[in-house]
N, C-alpha and C positions, 0 to 999 in steps of 0.2 A: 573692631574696637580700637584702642591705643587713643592716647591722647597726645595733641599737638601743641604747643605754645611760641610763640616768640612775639621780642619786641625790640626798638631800634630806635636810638635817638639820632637825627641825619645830622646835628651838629657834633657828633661825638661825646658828648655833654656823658662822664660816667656814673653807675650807679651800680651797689650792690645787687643781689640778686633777689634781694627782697618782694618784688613784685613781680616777679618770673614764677617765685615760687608760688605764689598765692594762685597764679595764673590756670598751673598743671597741677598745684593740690585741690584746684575743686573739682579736677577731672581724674578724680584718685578712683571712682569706680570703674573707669578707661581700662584700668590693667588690673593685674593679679599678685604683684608685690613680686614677679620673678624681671626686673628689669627698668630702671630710670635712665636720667642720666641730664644732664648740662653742658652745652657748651657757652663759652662768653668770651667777647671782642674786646680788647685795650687792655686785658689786667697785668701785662709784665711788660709796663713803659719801660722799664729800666734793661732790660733785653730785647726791646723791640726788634733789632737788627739779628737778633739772632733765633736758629730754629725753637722752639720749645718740643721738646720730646716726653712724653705723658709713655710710659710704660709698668707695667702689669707681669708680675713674675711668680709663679706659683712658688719657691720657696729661694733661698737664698743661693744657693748652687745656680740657678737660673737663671738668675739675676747678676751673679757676677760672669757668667758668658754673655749674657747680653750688654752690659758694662765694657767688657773686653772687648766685644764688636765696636761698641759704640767710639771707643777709645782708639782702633785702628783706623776708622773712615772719619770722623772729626775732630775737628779742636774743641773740647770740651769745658767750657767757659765757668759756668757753676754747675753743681750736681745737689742732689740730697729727698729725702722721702718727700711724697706731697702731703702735707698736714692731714691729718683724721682728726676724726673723734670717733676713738674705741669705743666708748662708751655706748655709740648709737648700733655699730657693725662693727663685733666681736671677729666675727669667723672672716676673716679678706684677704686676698694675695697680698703682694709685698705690691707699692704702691710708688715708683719713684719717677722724678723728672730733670732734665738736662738740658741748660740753654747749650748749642753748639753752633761751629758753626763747620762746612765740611773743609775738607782738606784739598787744594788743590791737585786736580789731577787731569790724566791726559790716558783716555784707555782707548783698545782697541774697537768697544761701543760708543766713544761718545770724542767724534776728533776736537766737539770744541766742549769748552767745559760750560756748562750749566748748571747753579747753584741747586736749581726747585730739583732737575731732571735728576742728579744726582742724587740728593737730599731722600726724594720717592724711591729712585734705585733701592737704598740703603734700607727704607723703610720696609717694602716690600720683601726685601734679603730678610731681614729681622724677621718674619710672621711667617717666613714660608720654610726656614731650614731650620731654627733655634725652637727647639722645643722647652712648654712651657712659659714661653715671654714670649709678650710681641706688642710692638708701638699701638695705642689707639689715640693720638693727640699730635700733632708733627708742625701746626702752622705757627708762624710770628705772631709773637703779641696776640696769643688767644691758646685756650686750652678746652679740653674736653673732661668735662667731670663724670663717672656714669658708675655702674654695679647693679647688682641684683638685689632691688628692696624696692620699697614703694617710693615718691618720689621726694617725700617728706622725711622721710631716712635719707637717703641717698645726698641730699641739699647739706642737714645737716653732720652727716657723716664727714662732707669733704667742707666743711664750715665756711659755703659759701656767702655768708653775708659776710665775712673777711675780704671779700673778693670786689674791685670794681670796671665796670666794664660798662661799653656805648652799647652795644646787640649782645642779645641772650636768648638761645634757644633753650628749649626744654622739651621733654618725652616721656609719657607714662606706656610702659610696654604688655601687651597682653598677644603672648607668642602661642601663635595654634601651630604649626606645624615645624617649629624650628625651637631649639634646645632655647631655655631662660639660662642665660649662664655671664660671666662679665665681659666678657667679647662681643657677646652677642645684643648687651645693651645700646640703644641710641644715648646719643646721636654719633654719626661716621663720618670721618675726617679722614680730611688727606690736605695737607698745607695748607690753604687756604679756605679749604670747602670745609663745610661741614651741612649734615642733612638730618632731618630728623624726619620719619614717615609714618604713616597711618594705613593699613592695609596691605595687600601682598603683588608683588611681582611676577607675576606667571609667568614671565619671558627670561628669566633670571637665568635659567640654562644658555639660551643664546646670545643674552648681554656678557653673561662671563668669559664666554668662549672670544666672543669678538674682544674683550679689553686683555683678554691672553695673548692675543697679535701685538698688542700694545706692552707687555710688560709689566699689566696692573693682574693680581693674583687676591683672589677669594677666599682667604682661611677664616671667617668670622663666624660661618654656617648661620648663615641668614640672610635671605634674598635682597634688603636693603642694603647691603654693601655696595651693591653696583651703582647703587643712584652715584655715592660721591665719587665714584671713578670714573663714572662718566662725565660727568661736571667737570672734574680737572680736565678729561681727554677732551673735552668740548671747548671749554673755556679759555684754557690756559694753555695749553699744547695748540688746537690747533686756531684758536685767536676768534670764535665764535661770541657773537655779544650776548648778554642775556635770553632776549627775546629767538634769537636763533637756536641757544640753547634747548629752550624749553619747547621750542616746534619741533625739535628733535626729540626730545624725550614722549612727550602728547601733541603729535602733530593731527592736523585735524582728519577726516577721513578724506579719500579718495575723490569720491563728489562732490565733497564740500569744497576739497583743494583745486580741482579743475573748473568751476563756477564761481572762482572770485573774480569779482570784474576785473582788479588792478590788473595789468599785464607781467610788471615787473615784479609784482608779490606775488603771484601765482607762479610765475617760473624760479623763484626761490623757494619757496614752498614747496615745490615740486621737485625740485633739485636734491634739497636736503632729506623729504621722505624716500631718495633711491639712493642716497649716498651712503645714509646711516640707517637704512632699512634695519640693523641688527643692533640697534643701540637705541630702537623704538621702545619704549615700555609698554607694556600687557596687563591688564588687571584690573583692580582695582585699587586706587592710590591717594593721597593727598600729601603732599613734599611741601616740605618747609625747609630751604635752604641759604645758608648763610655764606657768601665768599668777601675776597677784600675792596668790592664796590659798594655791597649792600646787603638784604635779605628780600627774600624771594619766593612766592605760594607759589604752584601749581596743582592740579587735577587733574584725574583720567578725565576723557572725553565723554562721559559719562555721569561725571560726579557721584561714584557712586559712596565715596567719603566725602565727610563736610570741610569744608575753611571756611573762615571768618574774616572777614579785615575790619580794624578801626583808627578813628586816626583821632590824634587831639598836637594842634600845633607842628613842632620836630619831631613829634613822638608817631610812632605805626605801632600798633600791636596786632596778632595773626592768633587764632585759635580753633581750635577743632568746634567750642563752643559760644555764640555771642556771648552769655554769663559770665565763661571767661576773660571774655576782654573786659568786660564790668569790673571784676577784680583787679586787673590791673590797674585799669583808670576807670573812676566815677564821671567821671566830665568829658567821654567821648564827643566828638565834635562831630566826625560821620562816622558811616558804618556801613562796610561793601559787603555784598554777597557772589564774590566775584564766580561769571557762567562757567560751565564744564568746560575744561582745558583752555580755560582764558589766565594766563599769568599774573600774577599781584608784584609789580616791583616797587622795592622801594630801594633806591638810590642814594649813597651816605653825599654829602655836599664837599666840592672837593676843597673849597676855602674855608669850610668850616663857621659860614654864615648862615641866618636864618634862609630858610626855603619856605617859599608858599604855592609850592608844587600843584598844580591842578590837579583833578581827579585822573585824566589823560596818561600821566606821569605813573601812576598806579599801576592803572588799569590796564594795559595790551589789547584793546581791541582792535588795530587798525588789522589785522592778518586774520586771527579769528573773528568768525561773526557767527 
């Protein structure tokens, strides 16, 4: 089950969340009303330089120790509740957010400084020893909106047609084996990433264990956390590009990987399934991921969940259901059904001009076939 949504303008061109919503409320049967949630690109131009911290504190005591951490490892620029509407979700923890930026420092972990590397330190400090509070929102100029309600609640709860942004993910959650609770809502963030997924991660024990070597730690209790900490540890740590990325996560099989003609693709291909053997995904999946080049489909090698792609103009939209993308835009111009474990990229434009990006640019097929 679960349902997936996103969409992306490549000019940065912003916009409410108006059509994000329409996207995952028709795919309100997807879940069970224990679980939404949003994330969106651009909406705190005026902090863009600085982190946005999105934190969750079950009552006021826990929230000012989490205040006080926050306040020793940053410069704390503005603070204050993130807007609700009680009226929609009576019953919710204390809800607040912090542009900051960190504090220069020099530790026996980290001889040179690094704003992200610190920034995630801090983050992960937060979730894993402060009971009761803990970060689910941490990147620049973008935030993570989510809770336990259906997705039409949840939208209007944190009143995002208030809100404008270039890319918008969305998530309808229908949790079998892992608690419905607000940590446990899509979509998962960590600085720049954010993931929203459909399906379950069997390998979730030995992806956690392997981002443990790394310093990234699992308190959300839900096997989708690993996607976005893989991403950062893929991406951003260790400087891998999209498409490398995601042969790491659904790289293709064995046989398929030793029988590609290319030379040069098959020894990368082949490189990367023994490098990151433990940071391969299992299961059954369909990831919708957003970082700060673009947004991004993949699927098990199997497909055994659906994606959707449509495009019209700057605009991509991504959904669990074609209908979906209908919603969004009436005037789809194509429409992909992109194969099992073939990547859907789309690219934001780095001058912020029109793009008339061929299907090629999308689609990833030169590695998989």
């Amino acid at each position: 089950m679960c349902g997936i949504a996103g969409l992306i303008n490549q000019k940065r061109v912003r916009e409410n969340g108006s059509r994000i919503k329409k996207g995952i409320v028709l795919q309100t049967e997807r879940g069970n009303g224990l679980g939404a949630g949003y994330a969106a690109y651009g909406i705190y131009p005026e902090y863009a330089d600085l982190y946005a911290i999105h934190l969750i504190a079950v009552n006021r005591q826990s929230l000012e120790k989490a205040q006080k951490f926050l306040e020793q490892h940053f410069f704390i620029h503005a603070a204050g509740n993130i807007p609700v509407w009680n009226h929609q979700i009576n019953d919710h923890p204390l809800l607040w957010r912090y542009f900051v930026e960190p504090r220069p420092c020099r530790t026996e972990h980290t001889l040179s400084y690094r704003a992200d590397d610190y920034a995630i330190e801090k983050v992960m400090e937060v979730n894993r020893i402060l009971e009761d509070a803990f970060v689910f929102s941490s990147g620049k100029n973008m935030g993570v909106f989510k809770g336990v309600g259906t997705p039409q609640e949840i939208y209007d709860f944190y009143c995002l047609d208030d809100y404008a942004g270039y890319c918008w993910l969305a998530h309808n959650r229908f949790p079998t084996n892992t608690p419905g609770w607000w940590g446990g809502a899509h979509p998962f963030n960590l600085l720049s990433c954010s993931i929203v997924h459909n399906g379950e991660i069997s390998s979730y024990g030995v992806n956690r264990r392997f981002l443990e070597g790394f310093g990234y730690y699992c308190r959300m209790q839900t096997d989708s956390e690993v996607v976005a900490y893989l991403l950062d540890l893929l991406m951003r740590r260790h400087e891998l590009t999209i498409e490398e990325a995601t042969l790491v996560l659904a790289p293709p099989y064995w046989i398929a990987a030793e029988q590609l003609a290319d030379e040069a693709v098959r020894d990368k291909v082949i490189a990367l399934k023994i490098i990151y053997e433990a940071a391969m995904l299992n299961g059954p999946f369909a990831i919708l991921a957003a970082c700060a080049d673009g947004l991004f489909g993949i699927t098990d090698n199997t497909k055994l969940r659906p994606m959707t792609v449509g495009r019209n103009g700057a605009y991509t939209f991504f959904a669990s259901e074609v209908s979906a993308l209908y919603e969004m835009d009436e005037d789809l111009q194509n429409i992909y059904m992109p194969r099992a474990g073939q990547p859907c990229i789309v690219r934001l434009d780095a001058d912020g001009t029109p793009g008339s990006c061929p299907e090629s640019d999308y689609i990833c097929s030169q590695i998989i076939q």
